[in-house]
KETORRO-984244 format. One record per residue (C-alpha): y, z negated, x; residue in three letters. Coordinates in steps of 0.5 Angstrom, whole numbers, padded with zeros to 4 digits, always signed. Each point is the difference from the previous one (the first is absolute). Layout:
N
YZXALA/...
//
This chain:
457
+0004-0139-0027UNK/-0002+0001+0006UNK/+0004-0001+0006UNK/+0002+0004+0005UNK/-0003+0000+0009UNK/+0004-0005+0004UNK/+0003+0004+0004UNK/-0005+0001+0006UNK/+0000+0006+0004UNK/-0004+0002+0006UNK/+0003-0002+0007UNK/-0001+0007+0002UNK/-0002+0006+0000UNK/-0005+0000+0004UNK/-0003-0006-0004UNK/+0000+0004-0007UNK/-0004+0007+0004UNK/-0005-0006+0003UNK/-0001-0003-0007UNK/+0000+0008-0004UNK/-0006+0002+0006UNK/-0002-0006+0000UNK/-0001+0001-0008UNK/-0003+0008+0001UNK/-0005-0002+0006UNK/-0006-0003-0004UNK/-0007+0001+0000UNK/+0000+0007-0003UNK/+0003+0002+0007UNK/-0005-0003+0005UNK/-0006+0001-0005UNK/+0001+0008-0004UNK/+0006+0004+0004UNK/-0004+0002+0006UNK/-0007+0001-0004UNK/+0004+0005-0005UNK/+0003+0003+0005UNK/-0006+0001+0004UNK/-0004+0003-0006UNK/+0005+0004-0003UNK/+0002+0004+0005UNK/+0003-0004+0007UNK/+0007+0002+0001UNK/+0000+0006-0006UNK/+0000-0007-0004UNK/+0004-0003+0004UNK/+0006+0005-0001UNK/-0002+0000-0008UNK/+0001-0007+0001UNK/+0007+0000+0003UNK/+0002+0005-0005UNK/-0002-0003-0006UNK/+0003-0007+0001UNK/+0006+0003+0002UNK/+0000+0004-0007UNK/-0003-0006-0004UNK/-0001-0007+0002UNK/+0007+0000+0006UNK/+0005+0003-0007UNK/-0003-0007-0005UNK/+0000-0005+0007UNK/+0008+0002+0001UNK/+0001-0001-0008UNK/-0004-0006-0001UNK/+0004-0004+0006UNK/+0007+0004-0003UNK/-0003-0004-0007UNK/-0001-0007+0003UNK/+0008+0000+0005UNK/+0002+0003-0006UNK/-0003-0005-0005UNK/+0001-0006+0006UNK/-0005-0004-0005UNK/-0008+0000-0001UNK/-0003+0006-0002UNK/-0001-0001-0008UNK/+0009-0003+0001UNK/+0001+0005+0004UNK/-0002+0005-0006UNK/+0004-0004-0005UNK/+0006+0001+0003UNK/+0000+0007+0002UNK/-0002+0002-0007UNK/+0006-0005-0004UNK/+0004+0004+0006UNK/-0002+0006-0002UNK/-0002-0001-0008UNK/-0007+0003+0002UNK/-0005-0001-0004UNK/-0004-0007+0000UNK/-0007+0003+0001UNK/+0003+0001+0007UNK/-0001-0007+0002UNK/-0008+0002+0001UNK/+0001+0002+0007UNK/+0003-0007+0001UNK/-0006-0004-0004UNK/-0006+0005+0003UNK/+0002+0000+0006UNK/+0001-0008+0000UNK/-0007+0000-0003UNK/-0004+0005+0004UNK/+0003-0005+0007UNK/-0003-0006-0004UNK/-0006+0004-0001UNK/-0001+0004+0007UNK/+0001-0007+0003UNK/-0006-0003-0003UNK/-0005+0005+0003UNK/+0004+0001+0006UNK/-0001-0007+0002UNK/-0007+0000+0000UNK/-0001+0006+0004UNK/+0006-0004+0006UNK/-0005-0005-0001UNK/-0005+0004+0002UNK/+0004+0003+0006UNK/+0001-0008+0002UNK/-0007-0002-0001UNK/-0001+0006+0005UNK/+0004-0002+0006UNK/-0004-0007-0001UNK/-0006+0004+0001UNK/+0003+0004+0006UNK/+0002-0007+0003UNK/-0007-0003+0000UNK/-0004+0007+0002UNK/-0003+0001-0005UNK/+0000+0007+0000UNK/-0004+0000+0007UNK/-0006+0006-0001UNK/+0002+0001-0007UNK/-0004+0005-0003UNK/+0002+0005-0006UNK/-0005-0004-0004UNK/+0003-0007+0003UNK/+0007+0001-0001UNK/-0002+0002-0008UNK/-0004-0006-0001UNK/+0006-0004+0003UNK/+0005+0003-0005UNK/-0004-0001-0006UNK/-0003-0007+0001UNK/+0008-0002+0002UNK/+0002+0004-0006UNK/-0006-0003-0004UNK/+0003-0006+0000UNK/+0006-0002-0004UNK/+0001-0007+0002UNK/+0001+0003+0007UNK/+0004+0006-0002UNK/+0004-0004-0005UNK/+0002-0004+0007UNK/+0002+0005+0004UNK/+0004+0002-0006UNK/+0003-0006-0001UNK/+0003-0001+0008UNK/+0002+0007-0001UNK/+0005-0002-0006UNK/+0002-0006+0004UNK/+0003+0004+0005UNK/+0003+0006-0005UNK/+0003-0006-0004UNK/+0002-0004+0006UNK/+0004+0005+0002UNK/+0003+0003-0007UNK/+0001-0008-0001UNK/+0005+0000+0005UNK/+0005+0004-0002UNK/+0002+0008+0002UNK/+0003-0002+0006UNK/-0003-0006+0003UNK/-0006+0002-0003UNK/-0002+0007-0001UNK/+0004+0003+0005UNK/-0002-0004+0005UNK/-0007+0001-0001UNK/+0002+0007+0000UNK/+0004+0002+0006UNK/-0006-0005+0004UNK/-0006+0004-0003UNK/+0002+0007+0000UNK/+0002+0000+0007UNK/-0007-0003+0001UNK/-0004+0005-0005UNK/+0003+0005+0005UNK/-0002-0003+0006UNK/-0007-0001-0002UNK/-0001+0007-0003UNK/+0003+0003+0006UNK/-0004-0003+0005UNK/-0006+0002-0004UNK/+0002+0007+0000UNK/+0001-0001+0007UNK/-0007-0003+0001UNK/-0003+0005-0005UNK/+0003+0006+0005UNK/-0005-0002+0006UNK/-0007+0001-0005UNK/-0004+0004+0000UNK/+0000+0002-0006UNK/+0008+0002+0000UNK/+0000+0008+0000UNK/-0005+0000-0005UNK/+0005-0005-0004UNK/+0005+0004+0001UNK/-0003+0006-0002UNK/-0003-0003-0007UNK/+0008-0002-0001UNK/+0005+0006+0002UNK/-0003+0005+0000UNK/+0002+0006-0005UNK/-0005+0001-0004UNK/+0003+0005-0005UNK/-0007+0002-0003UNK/-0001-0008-0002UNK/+0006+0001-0005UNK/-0001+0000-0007UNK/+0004-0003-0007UNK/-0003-0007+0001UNK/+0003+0000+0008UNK/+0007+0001-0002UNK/-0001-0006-0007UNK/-0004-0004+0006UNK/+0007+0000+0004UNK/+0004-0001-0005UNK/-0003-0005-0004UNK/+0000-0004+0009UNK/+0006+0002+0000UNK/+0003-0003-0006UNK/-0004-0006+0001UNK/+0000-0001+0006UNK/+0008-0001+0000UNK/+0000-0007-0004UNK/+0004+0004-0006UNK/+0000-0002-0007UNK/-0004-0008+0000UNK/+0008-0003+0001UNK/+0000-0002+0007UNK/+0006+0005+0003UNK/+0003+0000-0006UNK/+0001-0009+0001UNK/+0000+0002+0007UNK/+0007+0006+0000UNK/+0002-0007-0006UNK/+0001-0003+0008UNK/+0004+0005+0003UNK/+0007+0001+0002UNK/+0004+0005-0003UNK/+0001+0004+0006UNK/-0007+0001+0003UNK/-0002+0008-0001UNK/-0005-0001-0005UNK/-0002+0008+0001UNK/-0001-0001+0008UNK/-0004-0007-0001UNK/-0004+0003-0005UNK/-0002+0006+0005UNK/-0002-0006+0004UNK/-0004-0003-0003UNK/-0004+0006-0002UNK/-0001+0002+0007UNK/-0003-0007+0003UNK/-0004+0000-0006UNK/-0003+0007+0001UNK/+0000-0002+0008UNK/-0004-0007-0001UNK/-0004+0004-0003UNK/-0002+0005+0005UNK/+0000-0005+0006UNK/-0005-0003-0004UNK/-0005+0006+0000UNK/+0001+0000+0007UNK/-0001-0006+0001UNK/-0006-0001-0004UNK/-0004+0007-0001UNK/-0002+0001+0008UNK/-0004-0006+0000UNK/-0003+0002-0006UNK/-0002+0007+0004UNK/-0001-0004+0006UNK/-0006-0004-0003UNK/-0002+0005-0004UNK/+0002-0003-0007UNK/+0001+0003-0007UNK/+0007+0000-0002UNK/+0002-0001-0007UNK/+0005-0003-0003UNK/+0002-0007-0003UNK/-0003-0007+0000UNK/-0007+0003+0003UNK/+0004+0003+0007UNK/+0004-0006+0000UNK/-0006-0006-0001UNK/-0006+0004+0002UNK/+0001+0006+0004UNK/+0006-0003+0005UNK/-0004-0007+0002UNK/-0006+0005+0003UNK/+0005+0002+0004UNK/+0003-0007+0002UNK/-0007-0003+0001UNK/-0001+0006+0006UNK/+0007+0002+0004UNK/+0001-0005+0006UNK/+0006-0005-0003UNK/-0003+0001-0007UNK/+0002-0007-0001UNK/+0007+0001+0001UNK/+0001+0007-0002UNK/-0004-0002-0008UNK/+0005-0005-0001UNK/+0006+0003+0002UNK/-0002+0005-0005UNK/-0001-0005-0006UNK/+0005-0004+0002UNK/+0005+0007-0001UNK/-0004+0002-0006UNK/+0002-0008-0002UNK/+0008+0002+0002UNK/+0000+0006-0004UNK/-0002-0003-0006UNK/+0004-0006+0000UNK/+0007+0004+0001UNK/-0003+0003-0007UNK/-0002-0005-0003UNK/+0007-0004+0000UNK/+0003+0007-0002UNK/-0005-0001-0006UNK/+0002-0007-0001UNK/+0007+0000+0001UNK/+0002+0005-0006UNK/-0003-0006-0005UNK/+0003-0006+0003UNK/+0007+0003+0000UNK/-0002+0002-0008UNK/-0001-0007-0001UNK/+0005-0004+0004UNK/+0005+0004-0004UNK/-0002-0003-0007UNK/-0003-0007+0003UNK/+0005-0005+0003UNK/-0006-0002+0005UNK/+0000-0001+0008UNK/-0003+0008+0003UNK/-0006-0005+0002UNK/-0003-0002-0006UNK/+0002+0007-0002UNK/-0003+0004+0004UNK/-0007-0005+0001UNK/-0001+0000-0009UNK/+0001+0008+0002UNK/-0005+0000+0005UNK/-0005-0005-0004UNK/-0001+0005-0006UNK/+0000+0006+0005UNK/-0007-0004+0004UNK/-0003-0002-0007UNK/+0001+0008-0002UNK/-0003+0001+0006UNK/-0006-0004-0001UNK/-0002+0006-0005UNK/+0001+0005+0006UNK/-0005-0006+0005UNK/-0006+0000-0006UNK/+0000+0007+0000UNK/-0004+0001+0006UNK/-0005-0006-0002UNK/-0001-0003-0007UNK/+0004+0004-0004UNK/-0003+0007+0005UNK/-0003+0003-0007UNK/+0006-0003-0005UNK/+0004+0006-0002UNK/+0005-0003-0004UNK/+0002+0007-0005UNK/-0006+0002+0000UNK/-0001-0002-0007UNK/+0007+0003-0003UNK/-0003+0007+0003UNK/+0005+0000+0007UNK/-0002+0000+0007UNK/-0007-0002-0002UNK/-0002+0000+0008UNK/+0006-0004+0003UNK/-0001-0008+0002UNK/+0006-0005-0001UNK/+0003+0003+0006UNK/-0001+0008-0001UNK/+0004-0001-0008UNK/+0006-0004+0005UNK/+0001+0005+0006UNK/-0002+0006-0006UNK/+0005-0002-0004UNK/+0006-0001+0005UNK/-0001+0006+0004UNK/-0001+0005-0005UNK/+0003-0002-0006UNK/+0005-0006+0002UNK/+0003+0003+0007UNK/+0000+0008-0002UNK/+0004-0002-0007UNK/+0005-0005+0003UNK/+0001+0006+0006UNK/+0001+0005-0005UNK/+0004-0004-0005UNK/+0005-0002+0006UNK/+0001+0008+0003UNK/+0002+0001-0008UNK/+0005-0006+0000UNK/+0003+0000+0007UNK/-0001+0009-0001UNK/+0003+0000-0008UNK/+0003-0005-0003UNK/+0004-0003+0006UNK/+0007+0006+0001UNK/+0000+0004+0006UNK/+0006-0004+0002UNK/-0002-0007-0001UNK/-0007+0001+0005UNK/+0005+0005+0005UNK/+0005-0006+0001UNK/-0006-0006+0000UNK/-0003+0004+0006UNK/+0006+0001+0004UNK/-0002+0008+0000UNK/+0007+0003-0003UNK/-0001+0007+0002UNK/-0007-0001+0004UNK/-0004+0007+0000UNK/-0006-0005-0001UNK/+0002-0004-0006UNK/+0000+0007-0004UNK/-0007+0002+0003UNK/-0003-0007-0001UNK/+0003-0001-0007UNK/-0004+0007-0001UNK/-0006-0003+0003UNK/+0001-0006-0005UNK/+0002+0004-0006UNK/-0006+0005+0000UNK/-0005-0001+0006UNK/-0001-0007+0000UNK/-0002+0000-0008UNK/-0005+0005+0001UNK/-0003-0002+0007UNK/-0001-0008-0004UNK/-0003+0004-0007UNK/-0005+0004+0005UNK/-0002-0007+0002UNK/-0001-0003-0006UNK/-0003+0006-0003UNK/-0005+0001+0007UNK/-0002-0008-0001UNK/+0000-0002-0007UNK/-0002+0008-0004UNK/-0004+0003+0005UNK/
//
């Protein structure tokens, strides 16, 4: 029998806004936002964008955190009580258990990529970027991450600090983490955007992001923005609905929710402002993913004046961004286990740690000794995919889509109008009956064309 949370909340508000956007930024933000955007029509994508995570992913984060104050317990509890209240259907409790398991799985190859991030702001520190050249900073990368002793190290100080914290507990640790390191994120990004503003490269930057290239819009760009949308906002992997377990009952979860989406959206494109007028600037190739962040950025930092303290600046943001997820990833496990084991929250969060870094030894191999191993080949599936690639695969196209939609179901269907209104605060409110709507039939869709687009296609 599992025991429920003791009673635990957020301190404040602002806490619980700073853990949930701490959550949502990520990798995917710095690295991918503004390089879709830019490819897929500028500012055209960007309005799709708006629109389709205001229809899709915005309507599944407002239910999930509902789920988790409704619940007050870890994600896979959380489930079982509301289905025993609502003499629903067991299978229901998959949304608890894939959401739970994704965490577990995402941050063991997530902790190896904010590894790389903390490698990268050693090598700022040092210089080692100085007259970098495309063919150098390529070199770097690959003899790095063809060393697993050395990327199994970084993946480990990253864990240390993600556990540390987790350790500590919501408010002595989590909180304070986050309420120190966003603040800061926000600060470093900023002052880069600024930086960025006085490149010369900053109107060509301007123009690949924002302008409205509606020739450029096809089927497979509405799919890209909903696809980042719904990725981008930290549904559907357990961690809002453990982090809306933490918030009190008179916090407007709706208002909290619009937040949250919109520093997330925003992050994002501060970070092309930052980044692509020196990739203009200098004359580079922008891409998306590790090879602009680990190749083409460094060739930059090695030329601009204060290149030093601007790369590091720029890693060690990269390094907060994926911190503030990682507990986020983390902190739904732990919660589940310490509900059925009578252990210190320490040791628990250390055991979960452990077995996520030698999950993610898997992830560390796949760039080295195990490059050419493709573990389901044999059975016929993803003949062409690494450790890692079966990992984020799975999670992303199949875990993630499945968890979101079986969440717009229950929270759409099976849960009474009533109920929902009342767990909202929204008695009356215009925008619960447009948002329920948006649940019920938009949200549903948008998740499938995802998993159709990623998986069938």
């Amino acid at each position: 029998m599992s025991t429920p949370f003791a009673p635990r909340q957020w301190s404040s508000r602002f806490a619980f806004l700073m853990a949930a956007i701490g959550s949502a930024v990520g990798l995917g933000n710095i690295w991918r936002f503004p390089y879709l955007a830019g490819e897929n029509g500028g500012g055209a994508f960007i309005v799709i964008y708006a629109i389709t995570t205001m229809g899709i992913a915005l309507p599944i984060l407002i239910s999930e955190i509902m789920l988790g104050r409704m619940g007050k317990q870890s994600p896979i509890n959380t489930m079982r009580k509301l289905i025993a209240e609502n003499k629903a259907a067991r299978f229901w409790t998959l949304i608890g258990w894939g959401g739970t398991i994704g965490a577990f799985i995402v941050l063991s190859y997530y902790s190896v990529i904010g590894g790389w991030a903390l490698k990268y702001v050693e090598l700022a520190l040092t210089g080692a970027f100085a007259g970098e050249t495309n063919a150098a900073a390529a070199e770097h990368f690959s003899v790095f991450v063809a060393d697993p002793y050395s990327v199994s190290l970084w993946q480990t100080l990253f864990l240390v600090f993600t556990i540390g914290i987790v350790a500590a507990g919501v408010t002595s640790g989590i909180e304070r983490a986050v309420v120190l390191l966003m603040p800061l994120l926000f600060f470093l990004l900023v002052g880069m955007a600024i930086y960025a503003a006085t490149t010369p490269g900053f109107g060509k930057a301007m123009v690949f992001m924002f302008a409205f290239e509606f020739d450029e819009v096809t089927p497979g760009t509405i799919l890209a923005a909903i696809g980042q949308g719904f990725f981008s906002v930290s549904v559907a992997l357990g961690a809002m609905m453990t982090y809306g377990a933490y918030l009190d009952e008179d916090a407007s979860i709706g208002r909290s929710a619009v937040i949250i989406a919109a520093a997330d959206t925003m992050v994002a494109l501060l970070a092309g402002i930052a980044i692509f007028p020196l990739v203009f600037t200098y004359g580079l190739e922008p891409s998306s993913g590790p090879g602009l962040t680990f190749i083409t950025l460094p060739i930059a930092f090695g030329t601009i004046g204060g290149g030093v303290l601007i790369g590091a600046a720029f890693f060690l943001l990269l390094s907060v961004a994926a911190i503030t997820s990682a507990i986020s990833l983390l902190e739904p496990v732990v919660a589940w286990v310490e509900e059925g084991i009578r252990l210190p929250r320490k040791w628990l969060a250390l055991i979960v740690g452990a077995a996520a870094w030698a999950l993610g030894i898997g992830t560390v191999l796949s760039f080295n000794a195990w490059a050419d191993f493709y573990p389901l080949a044999r059975f016929g599936l993803m003949a062409d995919k690494t450790v890692f690639d079966v990992l984020d695969f799975t999670t992303s196209n199949i875990v993630m889509p499945t968890v979101g939609l079986l969440m717009s179901l229950f929270a759409g269907w099976v849960l009474s109008g009533a109920m929902v209104e009342e767990a909202l605060g929204a008695r009356g409110r215009l925008w619960f009956r447009l948002w329920r709507f948006a649940l019920r039939y938009i949200a549903p869709l948008g998740v499938v064309s995802i998993f159709v687009a990623n998986v069938l296609m």
